[in-house]
N, CA, C and O atoms as a CHARMM CRD file, in Angstrom:
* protein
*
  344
    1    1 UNK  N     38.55900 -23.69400  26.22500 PROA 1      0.00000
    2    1 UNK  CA    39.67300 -24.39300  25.61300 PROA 1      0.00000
    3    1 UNK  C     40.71300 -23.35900  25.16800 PROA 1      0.00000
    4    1 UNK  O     40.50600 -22.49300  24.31800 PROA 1      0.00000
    5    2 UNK  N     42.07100 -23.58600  25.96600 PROA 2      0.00000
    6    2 UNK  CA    42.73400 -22.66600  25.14200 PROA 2      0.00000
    7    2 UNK  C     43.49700 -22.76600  23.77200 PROA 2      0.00000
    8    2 UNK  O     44.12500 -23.81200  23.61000 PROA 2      0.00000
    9    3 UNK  N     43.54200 -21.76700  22.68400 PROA 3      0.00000
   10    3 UNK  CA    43.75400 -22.02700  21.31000 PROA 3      0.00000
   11    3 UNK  C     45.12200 -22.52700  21.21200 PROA 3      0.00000
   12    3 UNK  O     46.01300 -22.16500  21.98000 PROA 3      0.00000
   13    4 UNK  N     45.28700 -23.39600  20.22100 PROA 4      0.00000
   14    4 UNK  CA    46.09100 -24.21300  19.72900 PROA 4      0.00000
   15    4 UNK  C     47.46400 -23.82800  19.58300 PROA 4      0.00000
   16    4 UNK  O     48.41700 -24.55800  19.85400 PROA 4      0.00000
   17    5 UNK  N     47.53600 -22.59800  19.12300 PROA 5      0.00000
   18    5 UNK  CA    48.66000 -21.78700  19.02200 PROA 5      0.00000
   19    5 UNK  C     49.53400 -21.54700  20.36800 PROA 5      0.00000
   20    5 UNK  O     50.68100 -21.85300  20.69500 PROA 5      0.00000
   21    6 UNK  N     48.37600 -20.80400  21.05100 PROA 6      0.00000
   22    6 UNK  CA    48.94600 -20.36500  22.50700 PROA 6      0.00000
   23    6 UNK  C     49.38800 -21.69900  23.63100 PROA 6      0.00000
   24    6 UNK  O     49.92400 -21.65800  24.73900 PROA 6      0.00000
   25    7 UNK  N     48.95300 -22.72900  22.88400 PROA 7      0.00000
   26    7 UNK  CA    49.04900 -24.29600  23.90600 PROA 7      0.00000
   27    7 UNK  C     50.51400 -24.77100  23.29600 PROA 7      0.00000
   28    7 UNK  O     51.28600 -25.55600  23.84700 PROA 7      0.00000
   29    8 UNK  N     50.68800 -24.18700  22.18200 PROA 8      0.00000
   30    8 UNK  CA    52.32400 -24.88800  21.69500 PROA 8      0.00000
   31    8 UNK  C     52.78800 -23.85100  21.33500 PROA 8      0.00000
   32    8 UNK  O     53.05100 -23.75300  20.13700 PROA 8      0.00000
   33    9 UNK  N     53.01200 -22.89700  22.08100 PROA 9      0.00000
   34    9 UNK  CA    54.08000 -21.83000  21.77400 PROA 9      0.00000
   35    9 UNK  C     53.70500 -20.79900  23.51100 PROA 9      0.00000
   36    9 UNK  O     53.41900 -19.60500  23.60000 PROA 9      0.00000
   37   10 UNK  N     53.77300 -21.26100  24.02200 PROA 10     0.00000
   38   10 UNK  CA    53.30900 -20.54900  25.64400 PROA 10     0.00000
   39   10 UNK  C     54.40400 -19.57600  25.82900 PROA 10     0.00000
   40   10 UNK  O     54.00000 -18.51200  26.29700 PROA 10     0.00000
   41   11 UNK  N     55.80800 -19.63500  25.57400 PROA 11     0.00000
   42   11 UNK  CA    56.52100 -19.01000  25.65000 PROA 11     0.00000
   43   11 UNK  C     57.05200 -17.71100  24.79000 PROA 11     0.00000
   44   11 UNK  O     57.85500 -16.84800  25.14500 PROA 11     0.00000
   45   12 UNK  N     56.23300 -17.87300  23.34700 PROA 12     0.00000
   46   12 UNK  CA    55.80400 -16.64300  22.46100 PROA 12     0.00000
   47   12 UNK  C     54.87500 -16.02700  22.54700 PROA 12     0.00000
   48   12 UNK  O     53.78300 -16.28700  23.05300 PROA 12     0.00000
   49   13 UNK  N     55.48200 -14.62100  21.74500 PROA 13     0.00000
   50   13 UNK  CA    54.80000 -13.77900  21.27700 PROA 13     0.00000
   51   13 UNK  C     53.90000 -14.10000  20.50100 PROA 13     0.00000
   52   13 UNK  O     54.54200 -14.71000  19.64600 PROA 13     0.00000
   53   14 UNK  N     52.27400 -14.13900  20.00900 PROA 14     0.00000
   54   14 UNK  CA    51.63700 -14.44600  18.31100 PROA 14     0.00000
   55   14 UNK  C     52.10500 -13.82700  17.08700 PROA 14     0.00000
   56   14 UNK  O     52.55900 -12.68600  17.00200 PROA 14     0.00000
   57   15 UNK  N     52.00800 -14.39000  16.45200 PROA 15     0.00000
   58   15 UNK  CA    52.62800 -13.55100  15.00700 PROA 15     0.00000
   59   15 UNK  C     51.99900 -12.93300  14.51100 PROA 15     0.00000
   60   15 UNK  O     50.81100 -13.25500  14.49000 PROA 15     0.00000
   61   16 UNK  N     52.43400 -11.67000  13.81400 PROA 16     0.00000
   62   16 UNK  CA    51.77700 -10.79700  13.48600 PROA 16     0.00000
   63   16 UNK  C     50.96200 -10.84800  12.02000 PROA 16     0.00000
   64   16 UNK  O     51.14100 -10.00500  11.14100 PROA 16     0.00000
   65   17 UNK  N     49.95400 -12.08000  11.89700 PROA 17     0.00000
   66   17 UNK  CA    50.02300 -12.42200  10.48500 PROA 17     0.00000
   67   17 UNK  C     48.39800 -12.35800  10.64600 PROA 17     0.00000
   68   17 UNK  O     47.79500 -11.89500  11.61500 PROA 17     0.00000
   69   18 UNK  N     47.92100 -12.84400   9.65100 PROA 18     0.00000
   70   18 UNK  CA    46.68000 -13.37000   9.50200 PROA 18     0.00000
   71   18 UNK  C     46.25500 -14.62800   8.59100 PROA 18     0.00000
   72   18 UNK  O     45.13700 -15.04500   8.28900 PROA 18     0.00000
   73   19 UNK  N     47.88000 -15.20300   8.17200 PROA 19     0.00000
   74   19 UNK  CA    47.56800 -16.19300   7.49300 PROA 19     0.00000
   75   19 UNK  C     47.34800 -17.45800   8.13900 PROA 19     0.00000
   76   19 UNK  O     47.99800 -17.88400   9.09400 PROA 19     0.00000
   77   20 UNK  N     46.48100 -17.97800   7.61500 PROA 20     0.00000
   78   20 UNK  CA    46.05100 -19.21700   8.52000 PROA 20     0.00000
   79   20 UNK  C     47.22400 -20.48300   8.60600 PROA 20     0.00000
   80   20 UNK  O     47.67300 -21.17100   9.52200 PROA 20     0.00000
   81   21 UNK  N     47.34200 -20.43400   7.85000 PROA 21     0.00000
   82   21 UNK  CA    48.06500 -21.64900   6.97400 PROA 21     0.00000
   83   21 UNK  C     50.01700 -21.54300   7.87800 PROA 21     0.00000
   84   21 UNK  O     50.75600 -22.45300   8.25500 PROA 21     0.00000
   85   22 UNK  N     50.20300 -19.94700   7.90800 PROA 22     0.00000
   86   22 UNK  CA    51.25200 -19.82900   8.69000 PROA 22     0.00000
   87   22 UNK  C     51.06600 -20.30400  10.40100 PROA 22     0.00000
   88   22 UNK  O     51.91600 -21.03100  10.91500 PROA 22     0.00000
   89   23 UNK  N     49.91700 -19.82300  11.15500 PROA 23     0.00000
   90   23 UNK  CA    49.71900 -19.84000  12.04700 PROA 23     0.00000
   91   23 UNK  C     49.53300 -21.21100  12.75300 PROA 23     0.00000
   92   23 UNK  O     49.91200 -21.57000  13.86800 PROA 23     0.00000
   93   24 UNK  N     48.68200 -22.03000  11.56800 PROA 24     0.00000
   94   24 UNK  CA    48.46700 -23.42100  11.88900 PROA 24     0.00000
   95   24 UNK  C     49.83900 -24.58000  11.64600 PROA 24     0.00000
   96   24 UNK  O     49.78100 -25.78600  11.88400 PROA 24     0.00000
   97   25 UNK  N     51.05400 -23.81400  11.10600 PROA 25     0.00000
   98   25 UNK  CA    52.31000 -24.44600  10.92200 PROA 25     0.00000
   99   25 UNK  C     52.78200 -24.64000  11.88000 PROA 25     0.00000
  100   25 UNK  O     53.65700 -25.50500  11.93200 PROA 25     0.00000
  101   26 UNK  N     52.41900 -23.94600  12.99900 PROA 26     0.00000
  102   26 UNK  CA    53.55100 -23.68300  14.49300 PROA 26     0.00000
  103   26 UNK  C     53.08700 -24.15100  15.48100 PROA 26     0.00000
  104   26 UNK  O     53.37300 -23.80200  16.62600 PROA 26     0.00000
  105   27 UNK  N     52.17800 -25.14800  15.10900 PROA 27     0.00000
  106   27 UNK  CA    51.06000 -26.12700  16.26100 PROA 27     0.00000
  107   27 UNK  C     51.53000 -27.64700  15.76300 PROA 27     0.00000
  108   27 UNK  O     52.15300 -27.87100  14.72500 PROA 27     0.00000
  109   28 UNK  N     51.06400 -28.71200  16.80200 PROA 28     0.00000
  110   28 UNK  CA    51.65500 -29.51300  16.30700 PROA 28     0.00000
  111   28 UNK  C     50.24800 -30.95900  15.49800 PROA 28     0.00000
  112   28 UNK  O     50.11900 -32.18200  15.56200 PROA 28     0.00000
  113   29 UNK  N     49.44900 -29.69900  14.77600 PROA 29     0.00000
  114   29 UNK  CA    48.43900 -30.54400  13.79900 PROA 29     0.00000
  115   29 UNK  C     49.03100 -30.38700  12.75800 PROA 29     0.00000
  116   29 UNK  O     49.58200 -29.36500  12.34800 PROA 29     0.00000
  117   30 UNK  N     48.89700 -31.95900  12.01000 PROA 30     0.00000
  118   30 UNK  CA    49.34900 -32.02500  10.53600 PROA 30     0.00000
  119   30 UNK  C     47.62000 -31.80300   9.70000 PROA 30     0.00000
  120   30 UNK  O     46.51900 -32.32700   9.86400 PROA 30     0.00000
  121   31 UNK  N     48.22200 -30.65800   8.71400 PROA 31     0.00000
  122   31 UNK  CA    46.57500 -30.22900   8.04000 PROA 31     0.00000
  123   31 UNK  C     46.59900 -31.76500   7.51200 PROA 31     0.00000
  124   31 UNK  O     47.32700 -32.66500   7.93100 PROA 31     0.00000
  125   32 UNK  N     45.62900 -31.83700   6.49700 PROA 32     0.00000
  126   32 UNK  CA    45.38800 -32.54200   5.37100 PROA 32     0.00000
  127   32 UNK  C     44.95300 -31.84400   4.55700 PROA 32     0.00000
  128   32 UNK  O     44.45400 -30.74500   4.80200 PROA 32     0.00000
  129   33 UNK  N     45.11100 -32.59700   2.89200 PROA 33     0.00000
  130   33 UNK  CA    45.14200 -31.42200   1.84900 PROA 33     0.00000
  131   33 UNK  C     44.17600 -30.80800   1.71000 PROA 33     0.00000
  132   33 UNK  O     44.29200 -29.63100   1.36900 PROA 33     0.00000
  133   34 UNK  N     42.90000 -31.36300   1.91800 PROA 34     0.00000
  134   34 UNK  CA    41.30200 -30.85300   1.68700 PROA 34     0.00000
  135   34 UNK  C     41.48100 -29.53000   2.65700 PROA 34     0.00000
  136   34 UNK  O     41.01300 -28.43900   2.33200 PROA 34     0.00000
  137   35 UNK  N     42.32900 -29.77700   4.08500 PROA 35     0.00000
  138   35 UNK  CA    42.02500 -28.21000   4.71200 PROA 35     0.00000
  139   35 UNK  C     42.92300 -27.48300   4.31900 PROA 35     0.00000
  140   35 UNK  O     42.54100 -26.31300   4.32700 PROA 35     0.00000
  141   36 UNK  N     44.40200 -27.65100   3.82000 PROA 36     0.00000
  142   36 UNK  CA    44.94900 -26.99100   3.08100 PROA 36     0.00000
  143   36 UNK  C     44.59800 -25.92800   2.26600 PROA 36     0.00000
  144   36 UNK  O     44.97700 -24.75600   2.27200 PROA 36     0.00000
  145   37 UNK  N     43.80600 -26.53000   1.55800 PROA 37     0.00000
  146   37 UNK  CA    43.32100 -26.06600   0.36200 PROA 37     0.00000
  147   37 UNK  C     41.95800 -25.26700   0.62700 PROA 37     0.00000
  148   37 UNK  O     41.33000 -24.61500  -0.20800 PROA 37     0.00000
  149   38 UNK  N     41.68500 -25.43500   1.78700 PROA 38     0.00000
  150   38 UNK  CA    40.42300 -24.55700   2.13000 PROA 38     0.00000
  151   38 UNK  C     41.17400 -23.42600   3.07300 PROA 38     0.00000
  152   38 UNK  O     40.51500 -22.43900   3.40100 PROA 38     0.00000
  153   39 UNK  N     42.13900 -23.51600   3.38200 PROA 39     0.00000
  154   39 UNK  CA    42.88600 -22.23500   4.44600 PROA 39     0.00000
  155   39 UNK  C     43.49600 -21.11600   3.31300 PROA 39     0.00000
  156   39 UNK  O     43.89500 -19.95400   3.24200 PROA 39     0.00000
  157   40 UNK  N     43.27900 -22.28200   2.51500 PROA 40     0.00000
  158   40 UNK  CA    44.73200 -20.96800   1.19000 PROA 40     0.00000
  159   40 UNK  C     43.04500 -20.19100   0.39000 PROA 40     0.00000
  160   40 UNK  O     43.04000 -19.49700  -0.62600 PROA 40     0.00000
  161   41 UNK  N     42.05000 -20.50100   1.04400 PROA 41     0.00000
  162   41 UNK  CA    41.36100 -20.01200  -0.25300 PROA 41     0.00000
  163   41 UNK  C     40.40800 -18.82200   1.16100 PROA 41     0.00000
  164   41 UNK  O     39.80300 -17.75300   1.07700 PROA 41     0.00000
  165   42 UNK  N     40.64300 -19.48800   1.97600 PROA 42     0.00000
  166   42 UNK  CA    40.28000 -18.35200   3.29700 PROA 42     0.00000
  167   42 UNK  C     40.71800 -17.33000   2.79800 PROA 42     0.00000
  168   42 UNK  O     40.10100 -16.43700   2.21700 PROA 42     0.00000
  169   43 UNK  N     42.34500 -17.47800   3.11600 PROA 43     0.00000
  170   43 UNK  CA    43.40600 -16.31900   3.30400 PROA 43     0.00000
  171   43 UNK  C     43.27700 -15.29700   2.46000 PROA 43     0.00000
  172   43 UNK  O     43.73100 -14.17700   2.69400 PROA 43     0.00000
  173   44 UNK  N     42.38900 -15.74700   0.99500 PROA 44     0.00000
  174   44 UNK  CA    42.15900 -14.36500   0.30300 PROA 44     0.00000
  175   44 UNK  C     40.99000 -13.49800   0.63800 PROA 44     0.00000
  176   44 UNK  O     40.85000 -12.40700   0.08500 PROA 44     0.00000
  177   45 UNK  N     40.07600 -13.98800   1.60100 PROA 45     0.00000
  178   45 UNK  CA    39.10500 -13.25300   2.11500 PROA 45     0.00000
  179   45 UNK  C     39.96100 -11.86600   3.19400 PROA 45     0.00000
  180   45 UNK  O     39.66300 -10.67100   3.18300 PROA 45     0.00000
  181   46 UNK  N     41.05200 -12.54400   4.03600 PROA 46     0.00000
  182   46 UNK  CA    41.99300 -11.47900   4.43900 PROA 46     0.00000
  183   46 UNK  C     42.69000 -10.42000   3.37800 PROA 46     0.00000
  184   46 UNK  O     43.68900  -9.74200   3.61900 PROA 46     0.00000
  185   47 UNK  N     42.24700 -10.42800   2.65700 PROA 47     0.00000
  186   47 UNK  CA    43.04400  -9.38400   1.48800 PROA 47     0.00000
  187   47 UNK  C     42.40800  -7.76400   1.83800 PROA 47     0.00000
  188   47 UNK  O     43.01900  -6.76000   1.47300 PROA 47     0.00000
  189   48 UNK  N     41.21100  -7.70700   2.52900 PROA 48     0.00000
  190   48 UNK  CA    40.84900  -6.75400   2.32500 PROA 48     0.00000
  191   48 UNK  C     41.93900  -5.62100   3.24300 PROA 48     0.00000
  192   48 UNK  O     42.32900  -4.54300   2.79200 PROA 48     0.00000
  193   49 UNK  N     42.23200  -6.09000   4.38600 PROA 49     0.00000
  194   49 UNK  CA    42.97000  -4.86200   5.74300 PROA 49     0.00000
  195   49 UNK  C     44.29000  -4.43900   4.73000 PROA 49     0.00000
  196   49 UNK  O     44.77600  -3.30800   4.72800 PROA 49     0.00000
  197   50 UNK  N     44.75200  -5.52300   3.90500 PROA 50     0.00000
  198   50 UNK  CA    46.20600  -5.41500   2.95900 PROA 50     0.00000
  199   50 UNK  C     46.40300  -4.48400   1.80000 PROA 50     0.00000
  200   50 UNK  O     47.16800  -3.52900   1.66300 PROA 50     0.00000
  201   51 UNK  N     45.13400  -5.24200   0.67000 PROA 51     0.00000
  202   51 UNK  CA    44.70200  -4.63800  -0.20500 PROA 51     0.00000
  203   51 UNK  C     43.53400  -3.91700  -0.42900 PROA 51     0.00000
  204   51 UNK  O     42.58200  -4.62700  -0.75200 PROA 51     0.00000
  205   52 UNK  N     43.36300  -2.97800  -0.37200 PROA 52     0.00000
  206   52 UNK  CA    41.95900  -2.46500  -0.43600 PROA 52     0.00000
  207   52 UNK  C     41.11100  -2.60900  -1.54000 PROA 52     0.00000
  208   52 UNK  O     39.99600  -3.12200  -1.45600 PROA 52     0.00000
  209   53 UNK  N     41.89500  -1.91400  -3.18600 PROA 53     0.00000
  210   53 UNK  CA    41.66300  -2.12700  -4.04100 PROA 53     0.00000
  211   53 UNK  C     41.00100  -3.66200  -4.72100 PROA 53     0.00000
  212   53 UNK  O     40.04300  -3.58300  -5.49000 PROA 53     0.00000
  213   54 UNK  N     41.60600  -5.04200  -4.36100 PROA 54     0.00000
  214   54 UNK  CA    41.69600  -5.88900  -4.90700 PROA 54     0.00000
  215   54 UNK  C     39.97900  -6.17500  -3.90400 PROA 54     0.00000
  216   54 UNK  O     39.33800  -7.19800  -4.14400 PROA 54     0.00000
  217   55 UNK  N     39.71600  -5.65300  -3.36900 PROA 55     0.00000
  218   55 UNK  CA    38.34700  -6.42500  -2.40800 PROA 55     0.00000
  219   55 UNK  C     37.06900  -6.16900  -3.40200 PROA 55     0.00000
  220   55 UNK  O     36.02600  -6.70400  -3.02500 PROA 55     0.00000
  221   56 UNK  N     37.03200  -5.69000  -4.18100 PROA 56     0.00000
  222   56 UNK  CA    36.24100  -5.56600  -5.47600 PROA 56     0.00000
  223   56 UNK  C     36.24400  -6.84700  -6.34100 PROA 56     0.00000
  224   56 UNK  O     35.28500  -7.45000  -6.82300 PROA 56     0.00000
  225   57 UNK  N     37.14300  -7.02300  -6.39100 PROA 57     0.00000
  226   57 UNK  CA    37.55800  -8.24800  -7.49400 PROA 57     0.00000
  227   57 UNK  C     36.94300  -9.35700  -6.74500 PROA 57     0.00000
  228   57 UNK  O     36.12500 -10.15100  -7.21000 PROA 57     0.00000
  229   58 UNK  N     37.38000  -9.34100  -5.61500 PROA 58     0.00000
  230   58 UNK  CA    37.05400 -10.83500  -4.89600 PROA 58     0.00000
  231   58 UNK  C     35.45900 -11.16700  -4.42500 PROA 58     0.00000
  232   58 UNK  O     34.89600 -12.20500  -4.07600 PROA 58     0.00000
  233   59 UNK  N     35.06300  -9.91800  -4.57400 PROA 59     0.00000
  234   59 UNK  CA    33.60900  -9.87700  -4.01000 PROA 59     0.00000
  235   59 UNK  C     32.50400 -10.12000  -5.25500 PROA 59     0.00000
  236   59 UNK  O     31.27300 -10.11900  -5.29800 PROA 59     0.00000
  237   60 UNK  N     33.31700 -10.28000  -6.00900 PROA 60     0.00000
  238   60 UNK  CA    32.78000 -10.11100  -7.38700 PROA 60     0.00000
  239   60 UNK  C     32.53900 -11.63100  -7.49500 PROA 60     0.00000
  240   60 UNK  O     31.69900 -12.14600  -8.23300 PROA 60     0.00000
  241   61 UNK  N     33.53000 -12.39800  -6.52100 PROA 61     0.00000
  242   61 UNK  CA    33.31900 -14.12200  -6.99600 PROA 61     0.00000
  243   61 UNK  C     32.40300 -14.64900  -6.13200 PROA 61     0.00000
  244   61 UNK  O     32.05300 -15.82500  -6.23300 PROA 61     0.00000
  245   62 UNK  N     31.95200 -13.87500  -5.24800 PROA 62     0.00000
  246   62 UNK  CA    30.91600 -14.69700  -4.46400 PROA 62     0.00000
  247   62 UNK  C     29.44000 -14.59600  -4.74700 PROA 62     0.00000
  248   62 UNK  O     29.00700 -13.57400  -5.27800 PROA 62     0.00000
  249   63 UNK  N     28.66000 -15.56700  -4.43400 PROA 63     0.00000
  250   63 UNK  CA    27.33700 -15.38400  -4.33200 PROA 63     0.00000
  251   63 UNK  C     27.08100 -16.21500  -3.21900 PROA 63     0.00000
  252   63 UNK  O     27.84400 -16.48800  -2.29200 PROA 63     0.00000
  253   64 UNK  N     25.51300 -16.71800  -3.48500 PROA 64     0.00000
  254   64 UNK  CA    24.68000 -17.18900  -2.26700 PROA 64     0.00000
  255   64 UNK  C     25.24500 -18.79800  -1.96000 PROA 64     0.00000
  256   64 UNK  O     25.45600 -19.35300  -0.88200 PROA 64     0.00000
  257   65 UNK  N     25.35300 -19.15900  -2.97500 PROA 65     0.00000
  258   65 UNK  CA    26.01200 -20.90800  -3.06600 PROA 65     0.00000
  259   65 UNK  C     27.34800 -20.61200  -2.76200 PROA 65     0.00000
  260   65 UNK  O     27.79300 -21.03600  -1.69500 PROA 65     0.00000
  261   66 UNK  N     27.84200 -20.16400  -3.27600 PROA 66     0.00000
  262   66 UNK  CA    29.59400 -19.75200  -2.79600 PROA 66     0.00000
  263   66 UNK  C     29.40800 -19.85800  -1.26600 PROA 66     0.00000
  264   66 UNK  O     29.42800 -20.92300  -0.64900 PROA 66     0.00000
  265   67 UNK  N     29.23300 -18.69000  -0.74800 PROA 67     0.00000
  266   67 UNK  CA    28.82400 -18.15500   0.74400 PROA 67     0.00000
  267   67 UNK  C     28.55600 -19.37000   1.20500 PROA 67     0.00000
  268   67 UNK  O     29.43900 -19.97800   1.80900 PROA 67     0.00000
  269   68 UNK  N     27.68700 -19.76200   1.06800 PROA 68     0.00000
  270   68 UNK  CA    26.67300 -21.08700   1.78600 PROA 68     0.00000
  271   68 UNK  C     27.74900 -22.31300   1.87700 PROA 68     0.00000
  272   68 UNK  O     27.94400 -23.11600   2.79000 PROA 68     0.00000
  273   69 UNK  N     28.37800 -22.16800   0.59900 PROA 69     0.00000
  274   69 UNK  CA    29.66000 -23.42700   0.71700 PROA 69     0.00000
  275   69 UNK  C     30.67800 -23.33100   1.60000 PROA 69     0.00000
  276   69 UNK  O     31.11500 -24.28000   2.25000 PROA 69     0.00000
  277   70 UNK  N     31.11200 -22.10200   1.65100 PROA 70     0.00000
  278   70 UNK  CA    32.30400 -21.58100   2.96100 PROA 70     0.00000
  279   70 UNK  C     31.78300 -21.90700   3.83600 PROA 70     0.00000
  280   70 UNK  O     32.06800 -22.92900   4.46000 PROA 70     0.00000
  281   71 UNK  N     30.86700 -21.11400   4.11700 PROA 71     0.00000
  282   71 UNK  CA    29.97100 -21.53400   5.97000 PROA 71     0.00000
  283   71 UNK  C     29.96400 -22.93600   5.80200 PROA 71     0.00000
  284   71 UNK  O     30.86600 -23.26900   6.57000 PROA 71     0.00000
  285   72 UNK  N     29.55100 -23.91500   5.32100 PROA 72     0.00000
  286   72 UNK  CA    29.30300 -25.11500   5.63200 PROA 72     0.00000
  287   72 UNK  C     31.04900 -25.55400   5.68600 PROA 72     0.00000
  288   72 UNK  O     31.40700 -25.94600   6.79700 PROA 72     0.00000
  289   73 UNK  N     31.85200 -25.53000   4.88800 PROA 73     0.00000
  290   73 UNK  CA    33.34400 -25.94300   4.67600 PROA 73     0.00000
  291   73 UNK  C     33.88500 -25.41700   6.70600 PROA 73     0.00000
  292   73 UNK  O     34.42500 -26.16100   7.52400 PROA 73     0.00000
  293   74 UNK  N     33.53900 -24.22200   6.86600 PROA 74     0.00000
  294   74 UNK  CA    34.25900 -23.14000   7.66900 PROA 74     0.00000
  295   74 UNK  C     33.81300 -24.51500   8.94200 PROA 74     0.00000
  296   74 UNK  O     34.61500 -25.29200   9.45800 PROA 74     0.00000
  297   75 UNK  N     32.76100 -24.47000   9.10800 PROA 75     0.00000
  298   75 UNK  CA    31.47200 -25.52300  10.22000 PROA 75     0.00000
  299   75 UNK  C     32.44900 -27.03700  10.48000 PROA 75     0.00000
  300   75 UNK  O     32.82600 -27.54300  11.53700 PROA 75     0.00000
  301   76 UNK  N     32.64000 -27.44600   9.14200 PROA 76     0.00000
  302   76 UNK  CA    33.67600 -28.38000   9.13900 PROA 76     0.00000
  303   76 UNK  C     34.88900 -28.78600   9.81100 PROA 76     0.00000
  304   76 UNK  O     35.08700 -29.75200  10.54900 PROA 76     0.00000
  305   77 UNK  N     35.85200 -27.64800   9.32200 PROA 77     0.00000
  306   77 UNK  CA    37.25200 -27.50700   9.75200 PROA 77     0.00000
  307   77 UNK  C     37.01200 -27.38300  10.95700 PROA 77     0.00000
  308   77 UNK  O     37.55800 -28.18200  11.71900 PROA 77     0.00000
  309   78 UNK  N     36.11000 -26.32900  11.51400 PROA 78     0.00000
  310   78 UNK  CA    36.47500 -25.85000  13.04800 PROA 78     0.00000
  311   78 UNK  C     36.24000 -26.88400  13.84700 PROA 78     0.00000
  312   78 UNK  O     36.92600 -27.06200  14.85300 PROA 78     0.00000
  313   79 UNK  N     35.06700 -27.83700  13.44100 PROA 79     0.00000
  314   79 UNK  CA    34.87800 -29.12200  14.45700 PROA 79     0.00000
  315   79 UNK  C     35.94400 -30.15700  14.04000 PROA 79     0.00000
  316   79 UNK  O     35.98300 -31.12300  14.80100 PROA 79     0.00000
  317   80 UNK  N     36.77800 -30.18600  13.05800 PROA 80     0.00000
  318   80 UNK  CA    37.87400 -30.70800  12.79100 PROA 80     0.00000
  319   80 UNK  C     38.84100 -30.79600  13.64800 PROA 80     0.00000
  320   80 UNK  O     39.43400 -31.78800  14.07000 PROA 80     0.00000
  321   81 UNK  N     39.04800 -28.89300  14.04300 PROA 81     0.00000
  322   81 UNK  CA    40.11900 -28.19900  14.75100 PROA 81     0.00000
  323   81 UNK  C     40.35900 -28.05200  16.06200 PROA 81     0.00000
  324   81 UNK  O     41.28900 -27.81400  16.83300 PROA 81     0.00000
  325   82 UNK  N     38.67900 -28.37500  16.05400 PROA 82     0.00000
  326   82 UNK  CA    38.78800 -28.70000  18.07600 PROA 82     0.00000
  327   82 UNK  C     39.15600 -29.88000  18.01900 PROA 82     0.00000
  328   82 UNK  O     40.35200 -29.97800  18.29300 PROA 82     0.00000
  329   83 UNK  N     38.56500 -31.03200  17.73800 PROA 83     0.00000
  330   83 UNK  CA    39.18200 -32.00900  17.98700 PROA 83     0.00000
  331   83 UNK  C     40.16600 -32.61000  17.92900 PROA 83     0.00000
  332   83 UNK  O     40.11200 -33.65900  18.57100 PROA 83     0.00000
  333   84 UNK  N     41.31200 -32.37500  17.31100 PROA 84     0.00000
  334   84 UNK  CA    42.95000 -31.91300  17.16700 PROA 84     0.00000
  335   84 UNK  C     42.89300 -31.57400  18.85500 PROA 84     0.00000
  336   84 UNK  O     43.34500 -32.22500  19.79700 PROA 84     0.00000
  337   85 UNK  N     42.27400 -30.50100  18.83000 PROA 85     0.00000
  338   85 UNK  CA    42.97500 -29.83700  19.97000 PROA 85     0.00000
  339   85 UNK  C     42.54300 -29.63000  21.25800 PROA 85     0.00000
  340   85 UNK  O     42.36500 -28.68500  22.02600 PROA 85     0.00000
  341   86 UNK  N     42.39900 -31.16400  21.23300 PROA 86     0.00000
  342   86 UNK  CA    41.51600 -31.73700  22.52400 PROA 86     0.00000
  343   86 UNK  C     42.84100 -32.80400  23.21700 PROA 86     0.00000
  344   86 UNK  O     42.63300 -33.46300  24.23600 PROA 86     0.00000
């Protein structure tokens, strides 16, 4: 399947980002707020290549239930996201 991005923008370049939330703007899926709100809380897991310093702090909020909740949330969206983009 080719990705969502590259299927509605064939004639661009990708952007040079890693934010989800930007990337998934330029496709033609409307989020809903529940994934909203799970892309904006991704995007701080990308902090580390940016900020180096701050990856202490953030690692500091996770544990085993945390973790376990992303993976299951992450499991979600993506079968969400194919099917959009089918």
């Amino acid at each position: 399947m080719q990705s969502g991005w590259v299927k509605s923008n064939l004639s661009n370049i990708p952007p040079f980002t890693h934010n989800l939330l930007k990337i998934l703007s330029e496709i033609e899926i409307i989020l809903e707020g529940e994934h909203k709100h799970f892309l904006l809380e991704m995007n701080a897991f990308q902090i580390k290549g940016r900020y180096p310093d701050y990856i202490n702090e953030l690692e500091a909020t996770i544990n085993k239930e945390v973790n376990e909740k992303y993976l299951q949330q992450t499991e979600i969206f993506i079968s969400w996201l194919k099917k959009k983009l089918q």
